[in-house]
N, C-alpha and C positions, 0 to 999 in steps of 0.2 A: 348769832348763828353758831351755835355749839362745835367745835371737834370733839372727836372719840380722844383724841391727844389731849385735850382740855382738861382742867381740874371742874368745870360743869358735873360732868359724866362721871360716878362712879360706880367701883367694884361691888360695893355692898347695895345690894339693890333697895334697902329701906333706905339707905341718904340720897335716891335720888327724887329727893321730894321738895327741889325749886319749884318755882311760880311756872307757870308755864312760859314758854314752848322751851325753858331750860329741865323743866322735872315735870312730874306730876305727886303734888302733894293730897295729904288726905283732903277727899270731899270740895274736890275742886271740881267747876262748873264744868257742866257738858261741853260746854262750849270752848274748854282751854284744850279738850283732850285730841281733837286734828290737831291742834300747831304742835303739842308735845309729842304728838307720835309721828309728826309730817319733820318735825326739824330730827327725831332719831332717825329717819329714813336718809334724811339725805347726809348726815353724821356719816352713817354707815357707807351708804353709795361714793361719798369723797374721800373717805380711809379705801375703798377696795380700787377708786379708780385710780388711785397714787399707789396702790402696794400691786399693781397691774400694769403691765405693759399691754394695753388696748390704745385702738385709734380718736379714744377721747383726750387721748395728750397729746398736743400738738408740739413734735420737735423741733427745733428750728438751729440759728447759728450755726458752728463750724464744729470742727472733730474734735476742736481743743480748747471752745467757748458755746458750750450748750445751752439753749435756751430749753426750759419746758414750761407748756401753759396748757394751764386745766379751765375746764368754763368756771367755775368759784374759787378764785385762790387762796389759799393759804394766808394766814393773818401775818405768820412769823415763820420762822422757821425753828424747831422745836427737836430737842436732843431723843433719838429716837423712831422719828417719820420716816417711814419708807418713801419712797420715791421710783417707779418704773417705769423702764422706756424704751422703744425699740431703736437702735442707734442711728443715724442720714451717715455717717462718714467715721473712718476711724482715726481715732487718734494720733497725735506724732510727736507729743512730748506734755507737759505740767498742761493740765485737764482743768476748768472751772463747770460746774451748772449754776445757773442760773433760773430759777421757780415761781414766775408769775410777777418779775421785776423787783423780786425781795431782794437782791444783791448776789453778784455771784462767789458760791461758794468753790473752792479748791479741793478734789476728786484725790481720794487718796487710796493707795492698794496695799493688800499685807505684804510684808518682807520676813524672814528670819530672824530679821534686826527690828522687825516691831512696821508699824505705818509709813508709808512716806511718799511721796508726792508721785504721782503717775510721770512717768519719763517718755513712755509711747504705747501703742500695738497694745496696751491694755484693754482696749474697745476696738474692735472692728466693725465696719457699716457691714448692717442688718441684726449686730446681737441686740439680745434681748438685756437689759440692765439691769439691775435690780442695787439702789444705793442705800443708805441709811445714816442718817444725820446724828455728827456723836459732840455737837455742840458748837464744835468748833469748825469741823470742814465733812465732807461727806465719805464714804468708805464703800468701797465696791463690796461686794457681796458673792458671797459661793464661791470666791476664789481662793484657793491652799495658799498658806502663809508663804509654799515653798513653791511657787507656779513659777515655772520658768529654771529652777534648778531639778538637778538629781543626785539624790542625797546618799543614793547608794541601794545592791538589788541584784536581780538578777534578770537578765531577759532570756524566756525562755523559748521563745520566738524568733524566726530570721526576722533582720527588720528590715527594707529596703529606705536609703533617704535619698531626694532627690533637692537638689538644690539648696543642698545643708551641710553643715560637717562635721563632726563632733572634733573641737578644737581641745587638745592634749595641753593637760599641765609641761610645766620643766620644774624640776627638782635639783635641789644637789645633797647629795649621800657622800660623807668620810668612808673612804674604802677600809675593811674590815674584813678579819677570813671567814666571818659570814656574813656576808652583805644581805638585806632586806630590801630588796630590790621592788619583791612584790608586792609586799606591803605598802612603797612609796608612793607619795600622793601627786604624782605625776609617770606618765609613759617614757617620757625623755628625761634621764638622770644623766648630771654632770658630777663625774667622779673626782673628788680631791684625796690629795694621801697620798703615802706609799707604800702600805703593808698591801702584801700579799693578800690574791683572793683565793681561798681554796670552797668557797660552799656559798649558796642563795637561799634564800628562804623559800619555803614550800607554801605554794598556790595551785590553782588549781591550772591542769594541761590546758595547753592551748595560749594560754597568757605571756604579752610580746613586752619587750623593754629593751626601748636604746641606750648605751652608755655611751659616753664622750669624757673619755679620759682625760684630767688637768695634767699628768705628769709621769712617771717613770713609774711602773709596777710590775709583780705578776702575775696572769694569769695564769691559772694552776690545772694542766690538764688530768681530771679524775673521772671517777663513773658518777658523782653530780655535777659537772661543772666541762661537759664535751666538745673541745677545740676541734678546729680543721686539722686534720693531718695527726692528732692524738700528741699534739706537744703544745708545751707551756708554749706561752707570748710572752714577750717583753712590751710593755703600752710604751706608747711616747703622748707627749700633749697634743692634743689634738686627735689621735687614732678614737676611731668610730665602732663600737659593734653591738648589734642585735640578736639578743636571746631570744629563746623560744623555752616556754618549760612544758616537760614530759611530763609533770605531774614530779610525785612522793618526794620531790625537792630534787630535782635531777634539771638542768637546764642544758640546753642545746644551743652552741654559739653558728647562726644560720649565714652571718654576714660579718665581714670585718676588714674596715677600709682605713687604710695608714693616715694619718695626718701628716701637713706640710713640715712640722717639727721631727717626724721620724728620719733618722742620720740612714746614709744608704750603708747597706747590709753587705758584708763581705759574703759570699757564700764557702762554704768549707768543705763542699762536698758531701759532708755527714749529714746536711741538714735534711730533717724529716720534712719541713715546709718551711717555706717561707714569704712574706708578703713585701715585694717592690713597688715601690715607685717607680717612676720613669726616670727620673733622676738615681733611683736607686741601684741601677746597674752598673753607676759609675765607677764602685770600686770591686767589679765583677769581670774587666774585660781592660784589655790593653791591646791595640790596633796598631798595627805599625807590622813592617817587614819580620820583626820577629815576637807571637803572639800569641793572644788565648783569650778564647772569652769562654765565661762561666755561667749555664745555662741551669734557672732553678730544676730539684729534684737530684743536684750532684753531678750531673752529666759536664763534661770539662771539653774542648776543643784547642789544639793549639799546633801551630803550624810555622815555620823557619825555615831556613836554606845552611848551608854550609861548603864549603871548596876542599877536596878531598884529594889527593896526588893519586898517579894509576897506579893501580893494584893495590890497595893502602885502604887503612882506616880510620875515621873522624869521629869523637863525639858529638852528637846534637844534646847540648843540655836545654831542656824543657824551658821557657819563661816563667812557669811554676810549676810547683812539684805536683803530682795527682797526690792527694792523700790517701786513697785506698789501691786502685787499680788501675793497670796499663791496661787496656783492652784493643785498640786496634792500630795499625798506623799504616801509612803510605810513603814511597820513597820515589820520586823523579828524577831520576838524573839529565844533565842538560848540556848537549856541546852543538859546537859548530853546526849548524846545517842539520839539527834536525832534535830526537832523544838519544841519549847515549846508551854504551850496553847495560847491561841488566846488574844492577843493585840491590842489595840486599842489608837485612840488620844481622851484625856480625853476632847476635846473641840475642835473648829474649830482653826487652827493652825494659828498664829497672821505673820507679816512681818517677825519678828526677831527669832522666838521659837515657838515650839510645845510641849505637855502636853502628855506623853505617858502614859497610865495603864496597868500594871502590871496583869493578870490573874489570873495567876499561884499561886501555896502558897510558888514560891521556888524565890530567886536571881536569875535573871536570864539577859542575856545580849540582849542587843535589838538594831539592827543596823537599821538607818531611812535612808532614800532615798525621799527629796522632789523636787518639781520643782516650781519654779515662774520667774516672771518678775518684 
């Protein structure tokens, strides 16, 4: 019983002249030409019913131990043969078929890296199959070498995904004063180095990139490269931020969160911005009977007492100096039974100290309250 797979059967149609029901040779009896043209019929009919996923092949086994059986089996199995089938259940890791109890064979799928053994979710129950025998183990078919990655592209399309996520590389990039940020083959870059960053590389708007700084550097604010509040950064290890790029190589810094290594920040007053911690306001403020706390944006508060003799005047020197401006203050005086007379600053009150006067004909306690920057 002939295959079309067989050396019987051949291309050049004068060598297929066996005895019969293998050929038909010249001036062979009447009586050979049913079986040679009855065994090509079903030659033909068992090549399409195996290169078909019709209900003449019976599935059977599990998603990861396939049985198939045809009404005439297969002699051998032969490098080349298709094999089709509609699936009972889908796979969940290394795949065999097995074809009419010839032995079962191991299901293998393309990779970028070449064949290699099915892992899962390469078959789900109801596809339709289509295998093909390369000697040694079987090869799924119609499937991209590259199923299951994306090699790169554009979508031009919203896309919605539900119950998915597109999981981001991490990289790490040497900081450089033009980092190629966009170019990098992950979303999340961890930055080592200490040279200054003054510029990114040009991609296209729209395009996001976290950095996660190892170490001390700075961040250079220009017209490509735009900080909160239009000033450089100082990074520390650890500190966090998220660009955004405009396009023409112009990036947008949209978020930027201190790490637990950043040292808390004195404020000086001048400062155009700055980023605390909670920790960070410790060297910003001093609490106690005579005091100040330093509130970001430069803004200063600081507030004390002092004992003045009547009629007479006292310095109040500040716990720190304003660096730019005295802007407002308050003066309390305080005795016996109740507020005392009326107090006043015996002159407009300098960076460091104010000049209080005294009213009263009595000692009397006088607690100050001023504000600057």
């Amino acid at each position: 019983m002939p295959e079309l797979s067989s050396a019987i059967y051949s291309e050049v149609d004068p060598s297929n002249n066996s005895a019969a029901p293998n050929g038909m040779p010249e001036g062979m009896p009447p009586s050979g030409v049913n079986d040679s043209w009855r065994a090509g019929m079903g030659a033909i009919k068992r090549a399409y019913d195996r290169d078909h996923a019709g209900t003449w092949c019976t599935v059977g086994g599990t998603g990861n131990a396939i049985t198939l059986a045809y009404a005439v089996a297969p002699a051998s199995y032969v490098q080349g043969e298709k094999y089709a089938f509609k699936a009972i259940a889908a796979n969940s890791g290394a795949t065999t078929v097995n074809v009419n109890g010839l032995g079962a064979k191991s299901v293998f799928k393309k990779t970028l890296a070449g064949t290699t053994a099915c892992t899962g979710n390469e078959i789900q129950n109801g596809d339709l199959v289509e295998l093909e025998y390369d000697g040694t183990q079987f090869q799924i078919m119609g499937q991209a070498a590259n199923a299951g990655s994306f090699a790169g592209g554009t979508l031009t399309l919203a896309t919605n995904m539900s119950g998915a996520a597109f999981n981001e590389g991490l990289v790490s990039l040497a900081s450089a004063a033009t980092m190629a940020i966009g170019a990098a083959g992950g979303n999340y870059i961890t930055v080592t180095g200490t040279t200054a960053i003054t510029a990114f590389d040009t991609v296209q708007a729209g395009t996001e990139r976290t950095l996660e700084f190892q170490g001390a550097l700075t961040l250079t604010n220009n017209a490509a490269i735009i900080l909160p509040g239009g000033a450089n950064i100082a990074t520390a290890a650890g500190d966090t931020a998220i660009f955004r790029s405009e396009g023409s190589g112009n990036w947008r810094c949209v978020s930027y969160q201190r790490g637990p290594a950043s040292a808390a920040i004195t404020l000086s007053g001048t400062d155009a911005i700055a980023f605390l911690t909670a920790s960070g306001f410790a060297g910003n403020k001093s609490i106690g009977a005579n005091g100040y706390y330093k509130l970001p944006g430069g803004l200063i508060l600081q507030w004390g007492s002092l004992s003045i003799p009547g009629t007479s005047t006292g310095t109040f020197t500040y716990p720190t100096s304003f660096p730019n401006n005295f802007l407002a203050g308050v003066i309390t005086p305080v005795q016996a039974g109740g507020i005392g007379a009326e107090s006043t600053f015996n002159a407009t009150p300098s960076l460091s100290s104010a000049v209080v006067y005294n009213a009263s004909n009595n000692v009397l306690t006088h607690y100050v309250f001023v504000i600057g920057n």
